[in-house]
N, C-alpha and C positions, 0 to 999 in steps of 0.2 A: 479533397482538402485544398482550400483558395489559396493561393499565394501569401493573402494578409496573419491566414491562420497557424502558417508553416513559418513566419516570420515571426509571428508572436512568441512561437512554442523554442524557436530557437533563442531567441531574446531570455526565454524562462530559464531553458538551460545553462547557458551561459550567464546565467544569473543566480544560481544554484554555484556553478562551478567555485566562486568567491569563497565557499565553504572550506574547500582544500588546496586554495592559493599556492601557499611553499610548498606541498609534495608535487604538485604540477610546475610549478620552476624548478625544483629540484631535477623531475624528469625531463623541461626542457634543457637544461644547465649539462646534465648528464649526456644526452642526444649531442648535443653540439659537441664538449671532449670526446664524444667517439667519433665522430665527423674529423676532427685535428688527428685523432690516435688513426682513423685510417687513411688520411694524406700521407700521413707520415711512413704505414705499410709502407702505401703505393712508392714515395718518393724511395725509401730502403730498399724495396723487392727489385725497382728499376735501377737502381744501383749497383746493384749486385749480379745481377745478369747484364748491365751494360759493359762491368768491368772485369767480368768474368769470360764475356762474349769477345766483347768489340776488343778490350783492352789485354785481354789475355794476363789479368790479375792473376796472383798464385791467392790459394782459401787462406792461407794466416794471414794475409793483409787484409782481408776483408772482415777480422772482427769486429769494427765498431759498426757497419753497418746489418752484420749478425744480430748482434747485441740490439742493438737498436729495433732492428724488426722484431725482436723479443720482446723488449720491452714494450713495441707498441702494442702487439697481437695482445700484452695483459691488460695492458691499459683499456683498448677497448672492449675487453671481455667484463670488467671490471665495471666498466662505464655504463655496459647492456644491463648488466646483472641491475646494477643500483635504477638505470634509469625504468626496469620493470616493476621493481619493488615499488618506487616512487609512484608509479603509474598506478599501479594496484592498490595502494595506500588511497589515493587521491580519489580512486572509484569507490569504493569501500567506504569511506569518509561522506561523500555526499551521498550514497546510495542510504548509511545510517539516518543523514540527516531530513533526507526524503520520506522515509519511510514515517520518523518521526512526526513530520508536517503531515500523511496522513492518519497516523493516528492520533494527533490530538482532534483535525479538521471533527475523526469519527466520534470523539468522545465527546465534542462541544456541538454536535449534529445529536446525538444522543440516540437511545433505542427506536422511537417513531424513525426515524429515517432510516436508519441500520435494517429496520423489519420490511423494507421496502425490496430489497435486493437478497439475489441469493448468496448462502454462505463462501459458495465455490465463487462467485463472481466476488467476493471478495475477499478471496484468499489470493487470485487472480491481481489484482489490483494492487494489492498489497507485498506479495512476494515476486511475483513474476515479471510482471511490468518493470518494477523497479528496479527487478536484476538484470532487465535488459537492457538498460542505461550504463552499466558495469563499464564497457569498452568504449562509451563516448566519451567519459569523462577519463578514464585511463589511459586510452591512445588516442583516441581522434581529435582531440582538443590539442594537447600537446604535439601531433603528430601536424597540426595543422600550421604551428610555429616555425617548428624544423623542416617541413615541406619549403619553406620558402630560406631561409637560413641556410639549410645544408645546401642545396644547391648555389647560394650563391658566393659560400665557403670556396667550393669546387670552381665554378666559375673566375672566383678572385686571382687562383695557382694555375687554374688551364690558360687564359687567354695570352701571361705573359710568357709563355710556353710555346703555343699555336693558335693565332686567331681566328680561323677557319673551322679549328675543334669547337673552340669557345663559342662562333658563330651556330654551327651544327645543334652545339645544346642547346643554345637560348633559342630558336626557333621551332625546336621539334618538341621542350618542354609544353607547353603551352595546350599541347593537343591531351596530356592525362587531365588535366582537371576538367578542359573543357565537354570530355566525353563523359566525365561525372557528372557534373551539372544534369547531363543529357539524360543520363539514368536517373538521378533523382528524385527526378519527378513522378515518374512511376513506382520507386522503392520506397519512397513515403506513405503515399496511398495503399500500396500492398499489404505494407505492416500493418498499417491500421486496420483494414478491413483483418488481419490476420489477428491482431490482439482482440475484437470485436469477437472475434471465431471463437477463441479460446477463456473468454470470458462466460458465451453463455455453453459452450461444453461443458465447462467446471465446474459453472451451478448448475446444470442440469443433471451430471454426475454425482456431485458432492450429495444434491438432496434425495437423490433417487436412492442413493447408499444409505444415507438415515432412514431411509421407507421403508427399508428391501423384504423384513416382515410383513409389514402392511402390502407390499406388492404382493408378496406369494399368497397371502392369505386370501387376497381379491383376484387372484392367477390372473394380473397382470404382466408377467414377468415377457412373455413374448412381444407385448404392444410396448412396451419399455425396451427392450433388447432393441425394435424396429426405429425409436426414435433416438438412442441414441445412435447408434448407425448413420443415421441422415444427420444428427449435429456431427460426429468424428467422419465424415462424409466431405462436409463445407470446410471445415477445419485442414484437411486434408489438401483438398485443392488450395487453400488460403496460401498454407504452407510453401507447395511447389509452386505456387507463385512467385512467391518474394525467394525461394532456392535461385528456380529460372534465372531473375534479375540478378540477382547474386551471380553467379555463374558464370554469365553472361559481361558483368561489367570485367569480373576479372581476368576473362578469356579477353577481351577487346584491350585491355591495359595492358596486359603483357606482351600484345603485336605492336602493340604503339613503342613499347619502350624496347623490345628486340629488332625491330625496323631501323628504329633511332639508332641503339649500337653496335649493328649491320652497316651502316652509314657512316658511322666514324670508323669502323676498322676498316672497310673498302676504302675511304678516303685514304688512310695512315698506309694503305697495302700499294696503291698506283703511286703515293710518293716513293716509297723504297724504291721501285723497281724506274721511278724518273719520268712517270707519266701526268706526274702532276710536282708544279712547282712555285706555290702559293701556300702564304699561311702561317709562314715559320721566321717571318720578317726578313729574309734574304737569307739566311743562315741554313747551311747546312742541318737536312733533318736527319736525329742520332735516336738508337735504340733507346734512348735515356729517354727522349723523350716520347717518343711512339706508345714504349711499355706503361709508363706514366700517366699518360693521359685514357689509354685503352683500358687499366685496372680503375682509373676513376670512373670510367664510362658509365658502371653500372650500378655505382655509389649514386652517381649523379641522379640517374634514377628512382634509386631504391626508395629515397622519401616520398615521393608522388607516388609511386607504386606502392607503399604502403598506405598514404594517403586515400587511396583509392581502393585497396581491400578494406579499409574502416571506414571509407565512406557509406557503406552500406551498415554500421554500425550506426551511423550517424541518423540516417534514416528509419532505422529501427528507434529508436531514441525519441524521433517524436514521432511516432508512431506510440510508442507506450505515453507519452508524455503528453496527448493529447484529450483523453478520460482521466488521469489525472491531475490537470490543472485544470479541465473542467469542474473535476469534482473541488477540487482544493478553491475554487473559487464559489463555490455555494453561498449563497448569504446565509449567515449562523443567526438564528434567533435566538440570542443570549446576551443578558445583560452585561455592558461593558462596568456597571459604575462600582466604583470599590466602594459602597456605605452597605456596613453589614444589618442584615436585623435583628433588630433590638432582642435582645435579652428576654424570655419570658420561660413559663411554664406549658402553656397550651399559645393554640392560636386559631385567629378568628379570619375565615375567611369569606370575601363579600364579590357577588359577581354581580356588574348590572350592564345587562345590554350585549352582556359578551359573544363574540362571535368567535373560533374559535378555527384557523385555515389553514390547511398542508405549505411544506414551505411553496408550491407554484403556486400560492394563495386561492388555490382550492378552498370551498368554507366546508366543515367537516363538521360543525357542530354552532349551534346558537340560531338566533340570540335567544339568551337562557337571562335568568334572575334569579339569583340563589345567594344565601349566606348559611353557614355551616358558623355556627358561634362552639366562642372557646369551650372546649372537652365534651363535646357532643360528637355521638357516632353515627355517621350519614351509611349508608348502604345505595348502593347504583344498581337498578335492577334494569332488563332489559333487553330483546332479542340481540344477537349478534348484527353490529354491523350499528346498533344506534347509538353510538357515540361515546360509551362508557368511558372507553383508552383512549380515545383523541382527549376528551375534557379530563382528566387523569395525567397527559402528556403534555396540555398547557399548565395544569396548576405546577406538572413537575418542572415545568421549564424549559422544554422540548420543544411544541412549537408557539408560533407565534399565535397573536388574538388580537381584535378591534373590542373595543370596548374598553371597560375598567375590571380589574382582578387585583383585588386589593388584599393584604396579608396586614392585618393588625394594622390597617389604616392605612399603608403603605401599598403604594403601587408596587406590582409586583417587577415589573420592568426598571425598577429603580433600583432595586433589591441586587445586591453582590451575589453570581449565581452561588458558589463555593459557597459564599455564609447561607445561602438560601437550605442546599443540600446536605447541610449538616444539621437542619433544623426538622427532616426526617429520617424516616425508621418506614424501610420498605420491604413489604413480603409477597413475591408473585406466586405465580402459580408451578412454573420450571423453576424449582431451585438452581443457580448457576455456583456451581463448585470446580474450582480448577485444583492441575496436578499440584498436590503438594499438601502436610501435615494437616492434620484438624485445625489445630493450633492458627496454620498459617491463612488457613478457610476463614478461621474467625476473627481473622486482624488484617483483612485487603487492605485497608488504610493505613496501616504501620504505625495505629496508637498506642501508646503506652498502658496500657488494661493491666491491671494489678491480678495477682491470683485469684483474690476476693468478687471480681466483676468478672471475670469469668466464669468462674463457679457457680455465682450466683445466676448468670445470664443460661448455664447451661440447666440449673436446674427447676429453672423457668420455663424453660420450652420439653423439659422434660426429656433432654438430651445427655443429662447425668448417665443414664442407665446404660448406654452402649458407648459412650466417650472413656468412661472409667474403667470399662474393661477391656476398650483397644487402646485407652492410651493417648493422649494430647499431640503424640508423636507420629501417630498412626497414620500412614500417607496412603493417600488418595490416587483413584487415576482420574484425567476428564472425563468431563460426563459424569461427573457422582459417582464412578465404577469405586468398587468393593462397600458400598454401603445401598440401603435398601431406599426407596422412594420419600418413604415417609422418616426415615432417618434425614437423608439430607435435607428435606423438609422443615425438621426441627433442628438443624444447625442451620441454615440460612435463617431459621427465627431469633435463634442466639443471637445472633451475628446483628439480629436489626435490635435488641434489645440492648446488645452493649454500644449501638450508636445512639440510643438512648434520645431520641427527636420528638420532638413538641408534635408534629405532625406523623400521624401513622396510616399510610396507602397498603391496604391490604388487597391484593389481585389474586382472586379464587387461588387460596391456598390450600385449600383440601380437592382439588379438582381428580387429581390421581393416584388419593390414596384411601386407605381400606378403611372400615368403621373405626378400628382401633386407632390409626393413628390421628385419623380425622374426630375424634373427641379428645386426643391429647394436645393437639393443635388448638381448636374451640378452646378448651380450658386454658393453655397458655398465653390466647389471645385475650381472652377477656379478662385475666388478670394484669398484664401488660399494659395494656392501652385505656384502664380506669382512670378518669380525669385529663386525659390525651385526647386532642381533635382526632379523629379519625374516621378517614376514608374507605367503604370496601367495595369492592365489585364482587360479585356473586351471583352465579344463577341457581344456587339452592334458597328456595322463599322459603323453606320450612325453618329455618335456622335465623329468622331476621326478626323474631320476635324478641332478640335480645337488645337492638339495636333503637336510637331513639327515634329517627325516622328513615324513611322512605321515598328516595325519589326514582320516580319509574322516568327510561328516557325512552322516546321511540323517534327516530330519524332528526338525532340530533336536538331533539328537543326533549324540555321535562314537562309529562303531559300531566303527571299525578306528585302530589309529596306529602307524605303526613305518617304518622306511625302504623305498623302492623296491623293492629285492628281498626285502626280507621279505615284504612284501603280493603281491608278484606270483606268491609259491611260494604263497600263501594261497587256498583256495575260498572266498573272502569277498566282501565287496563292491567293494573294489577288484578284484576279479579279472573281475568283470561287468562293471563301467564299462570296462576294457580290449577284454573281448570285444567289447561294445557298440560299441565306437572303432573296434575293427577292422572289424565288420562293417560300419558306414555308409561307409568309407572303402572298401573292397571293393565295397560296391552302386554307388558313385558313381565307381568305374573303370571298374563294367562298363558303367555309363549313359555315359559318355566313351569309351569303346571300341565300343560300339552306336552 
C-alpha cells in the first residue's frame, strides 16, 4: 500500500469519525480530568510522605491532604470509567453508521453484483472488517488528542519544579511516536494482506458449508478438507504476521519509556546524595519534590504508551478500511432523478440498439432490438450463460446499458428507481424467506395490506392450504426452514401478487419442485399476470406454449422470436434446444428403465 493510498484511507476515517463528535470529546474532556485528578495524587502522595518523612508531621495533621488523595483517586477512577464508555459509545456509533453505508452501497449495487462474490466474503466485509475499526475510533483517535495534551499538562507543573526533569521528558518523549511511525509502515500492509486472507477463507468456508451434501455425495470431502487447509494455512501466517509486529512495537515502547524513567530517577538519586547540583534553580532539592516528579514520570508516559499500543489499532483500521472504501466507492448504475412513472395498468417496453455491460463495462449482452408491448407475455429461452439474467438485470435496473431502454416511452435512466421497483412483481427461482412470521414474509416492505389482500393473495398462489393451518403467526427459520420447497415457493408468489406491479419477471419458478407443486405454481401464474406485461425465463419449452411469444437468446443475442409453433415449424435454434430436451429426457428413462 503507497503512501497516497494510506493517506486517503486515513483522511476517510477521520471523516467518518464526524459521526460521533460529542462522545469523542466527551472521552477527550474525560482523559484530560483524569490527567489534573492525577497531578493532584502525585502532588497529595508527595505531601504526605514529605511531611511525614522530612517534617516529622503527626497523622491527624495530615487530614486534608488524606482527604484529598481520596478524593482525587475517585475522581480519576470516575473520570476512566466515563472516558471508556464515551469511547465505546463513539466506536459503536460510527461502526453502526459504516456498516449502514455498506449496506445501502449493496442494495443500490443490487443482486447482478452481490452474485459476483462469495456469501462468506461478505459476511467478511460486513461484520468483521468493520469491527475492526471499533478501537480506532474508540481510543486511538481520542488517545491521539491526549497524547500530546497530557504531557504537556505534566510538563506545565514539572519544569517549575526542576528544569533538568522537565528537560529529560521533552527530549526522550519524542523517541515513542517516532519508533511508531517506524512500525507503521509494515503494520498496515500486514493487516491488509491479513483481512485479504480472511475474506477469501470465509467464502471459501461459508460455500463449501452450503455444499457439504453435494460434497459427500461426489466424495469430494478429502480434496475440500486439502483446500481448505491451504487457505487456514495463509490465513495463519497472515495472522502471526501482524501478531509479530504487534509485539514487537510494544516490546520496543516500553524500553523506550522504562530507559526514560530510569533516567530521571538516576538523575533525582546523584542529587540527594550531592552529586549532582543543577536543575532545581539554585534551591535546595526536597522530597516534595523528587517524589513529585518520579510519580509523574510515568503518567508522562503512559499517554504515548498508550498511543503506541493503539497505534497498531490504527493500522488495522486501514487495513480493513481499504476493501471497503473500495467497495463504497463503486459507481452505482441507478438512477438519481426523482420523476416517478406514470401511473398505468401494464407497460410497454421498447429496446433499440441496446447493449447491455457489467459494471467494469464488460458488454454482457446486445445489441438486441426488442419491444414487449403492454400485457403480452415474452418467455427468454436459452443455454446458460446467453444472457437471459444480464438483459433481466438491466430492465431490473441493476446494471448499466448503451443504447435506449425505454418503459412507456420513457427512458428508463430517467425513471426514479424506487417508483420503477414498485411498478414490478418478482418471482425467481430460490424463494428468499427470512427468520420471522409468514405474515412478516409477506409484508418485507411494511405495507399496509388489509386482511382481504392478503387472503386474497394467498389464495392465489394457492398458499391458503398450509398458511391456515400453521397460522399467519407461524415463524419461520432462514433458509425457508420448517416449510417445504414448493410452499415457500407459493408464498414468495403471494408476496409478489400483493406487490401487485404492472410488470411481472418470472425466473424459473418451478425449477426445484415436484409435479404437484409445479402445476399449482403454472395455475397461479397464469391467472395473475392476465393482461400484465410479463417477463419469464425458463428452460422448460414444453410449458411455453402458453406464452405469446418467444425469444431464443444465444451469446447475448436474440437469434430467433415468434410464438411456440412458429419456432417449432422452424430449423433454428429453438428447434435444437427441443431436440436437446427430448433427447436428455429419453437417456434418463432409459437409465430408470436399466
Amino acid at each position: 500500500m503507497d503512501k497516497h493510498t494510506q493517506k486517503s484511507l486515513r483522511n476517510w476515517l477521520k471523516l467518518q469519525s464526524k459521526q460521533a463528535q460529542k462522545w469523542m470529546m466527551l472521552s477527550i474532556a474525560m482523559g484530560l480530568v483524569s490527567t489534573v485528578a492525577i497531578i493532584a495524587q502525585a502532588a497529595f502522595i508527595a505531601t504526605l510522605l514529605h511531611s511525614a518523612i522530612i517534617e516529622a508531621t503527626a497523622l491527624e495533621h495530615l487530614t486534608s491532604p488524606i482527604f484529598g488523595l481520596v478524593a482525587a483517586l475517585v475522581v480519576r477512577s470516575l473520570a476512566n470509567y466515563v472516558k471508556e464508555i464515551a469511547g465505546f459509545k463513539a466506536g459503536a456509533h460510527i461502526r453502526v453508521y459504516i456498516r449502514q453505508l455498506v449496506l445501502d452501497k449493496v442494495r443500490q449495487l443490487g443482486p447482478a453484483y452481490i452474485q459476483q462474490k462469495q456469501a462468506g466474503a461478505w459476511a467478511t466485509l460486513i461484520l468483521e472488517q468493520v469491527e475492526e475499526m471499533q478501537d480506532y475510533f474508540a481510543k486511538y483517535l481520542p488517545q491521539m488528542t491526549l497524547a500530546g495534551a497530557v504531557p504537556l499538562m505534566i510538563l506545565i507543573v514539572v519544569f517549575p519544579q526542576n528544569w533538568a526533569a522537565g528537560v529529560i521528558f521533552l527530549f526522550t518523549a519524542p523517541l515513542v511516536p517516532l519508533f511508531m511511525a517506524l512500525v507503521g509502515k509494515k503494520a498496515a500492509e500486514a493487516n491488509r494482506k491479513n483481512f485479504k486472507a480472511l475474506q477469501r477463507l470465509s467464502g471459501h468456508f461459508y460455500d463449501r458449508l452450503q455444499a457439504l451434501t453435494t460434497i459427500r455425495l461426489f466424495n469430494q470431502a478429502d480434496q475440500q478438507v486439502e483446500q481448505l487447509n491451504a487457505a487456514s494455512e495463509v490465513f495463519r501466517k497472515r495472522t502471526m504476521s501482524v501478531l509479530k509486529i504487534a509485539f514487537l512495537s510494544s516490546a520496543v515502547l516500553e524500553f523506550f519509556t522504562s530507559v526514560s524513567i530510569a533516567i530521571t530517577a538516576v538523575y533525582f538519586g546523584f542529587s540527594f546524595i550531592g552529586e549532582l547540583n543543577f536543575g532545581n534553580y539554585g534551591l535546595p532539592l526536597t522530597l516534595f519534590t523528587g517524589l513529585f516528579i518520579l510519580i509523574l514520570a510515568p503518567e508522562f508516559y503512559q499517554p504515548l504508551r498508550d498511543l503506541g499500543a493503539y497505534y497498531h489499532a490504527k493500522q488495522q483500521a486501514i487495513g480493513a478500511a481499504e476493501s471497503l472504501v473500495e467497495f463504497l466507492n463503486i459507481a452505482v448504475y441507478q438512477s438519481q432523478s426523482t420523476t416517478p412513472i406514470p401511473a398505468t395498468d401494464s407497460l410497454r417496453i421498447e429496446a433499440k440498439d441496446l447493449i447491455v455491460t457489467a459494471q467494469d463495462g464488460t458488454q454482457l449482452v446486445g445489441p438486441i432490438n426488442v419491444t414487449v408491448e403492454q400485457g403480452e407475455s415474452i418467455a427468454l429461452v436459452g443455454h446458460s450463460g446467453a444472457g437471459k439474467t444480464s438483459l433481466i438485470n438491466a430492465i431490473l435496473g441493476f446494471l448499466p446499458y448503451k443504447g435506449s431502454l425505454k418503459v412507456n416511452g420513457i427512458e428508463l435512466k430517467t425513471i426514479q428507481s424506487a417508483s420503477w421497483h414498485q411498478c414490478i412483481s418478482w418471482v425467481g427461482q430460490n424463494p428468499m424467506l427470512l427468520h420471522g412470521t409468514l405474515l412478516e414474509n409477506l409484508n418485507l416492505g411494511d405495507h399496509a395490506y388489509s386482511d382481504q389482500q392478503i387472503q386474497h393473495a394467498l389464495h392465489q398462489s394457492h398458499s391458503d392450504e398450509f398458511v391456515h393451518e400453521l397460522g399467519l403467526d407461524y415463524q419461520i427459520e432462514d433458509q425457508m426452514g420448517g416449510l417445504s420447497v414448493g410452499q415457500a415457493q407459493r408464498l414468495a408468489l403471494a408476496r409478489a401478487i400483493l406487490q401487485q406491479g404492472q410488470l411481472w419477471i418470472i425466473d424459473e419458478p418451478t425449477a426445484s419442485l415436484d409435479s404437484t407443486s409445479e402445476a399449482l405454481i403454472f395455475d397461479s401464474l397464469s391467472q395473475v399476470t392476465q393482461h400484465k406485461t410479463t417477463l419469464m425465463i425458463t428452460h422448460q419449452l414444453s410449458a411455453l406454449s402458453t406464452v405469446d411469444r418467444v425469444l431464443v437468446m444465444e451469446k447475448g443475442q436474440i437469434v430467433e422470436q415468434g410464438s411456440y409453433a412458429e419456432l417449432v415449424k422452424q430449423e433454428g435454434a429453438f428447434h435444437r434446444m427441443l431436440n436437446d430436451a427430448q433427447h436428455l429426457s429419453l437417456d434418463g428413462k432409459e437409465n430408470l428403465d436399466g
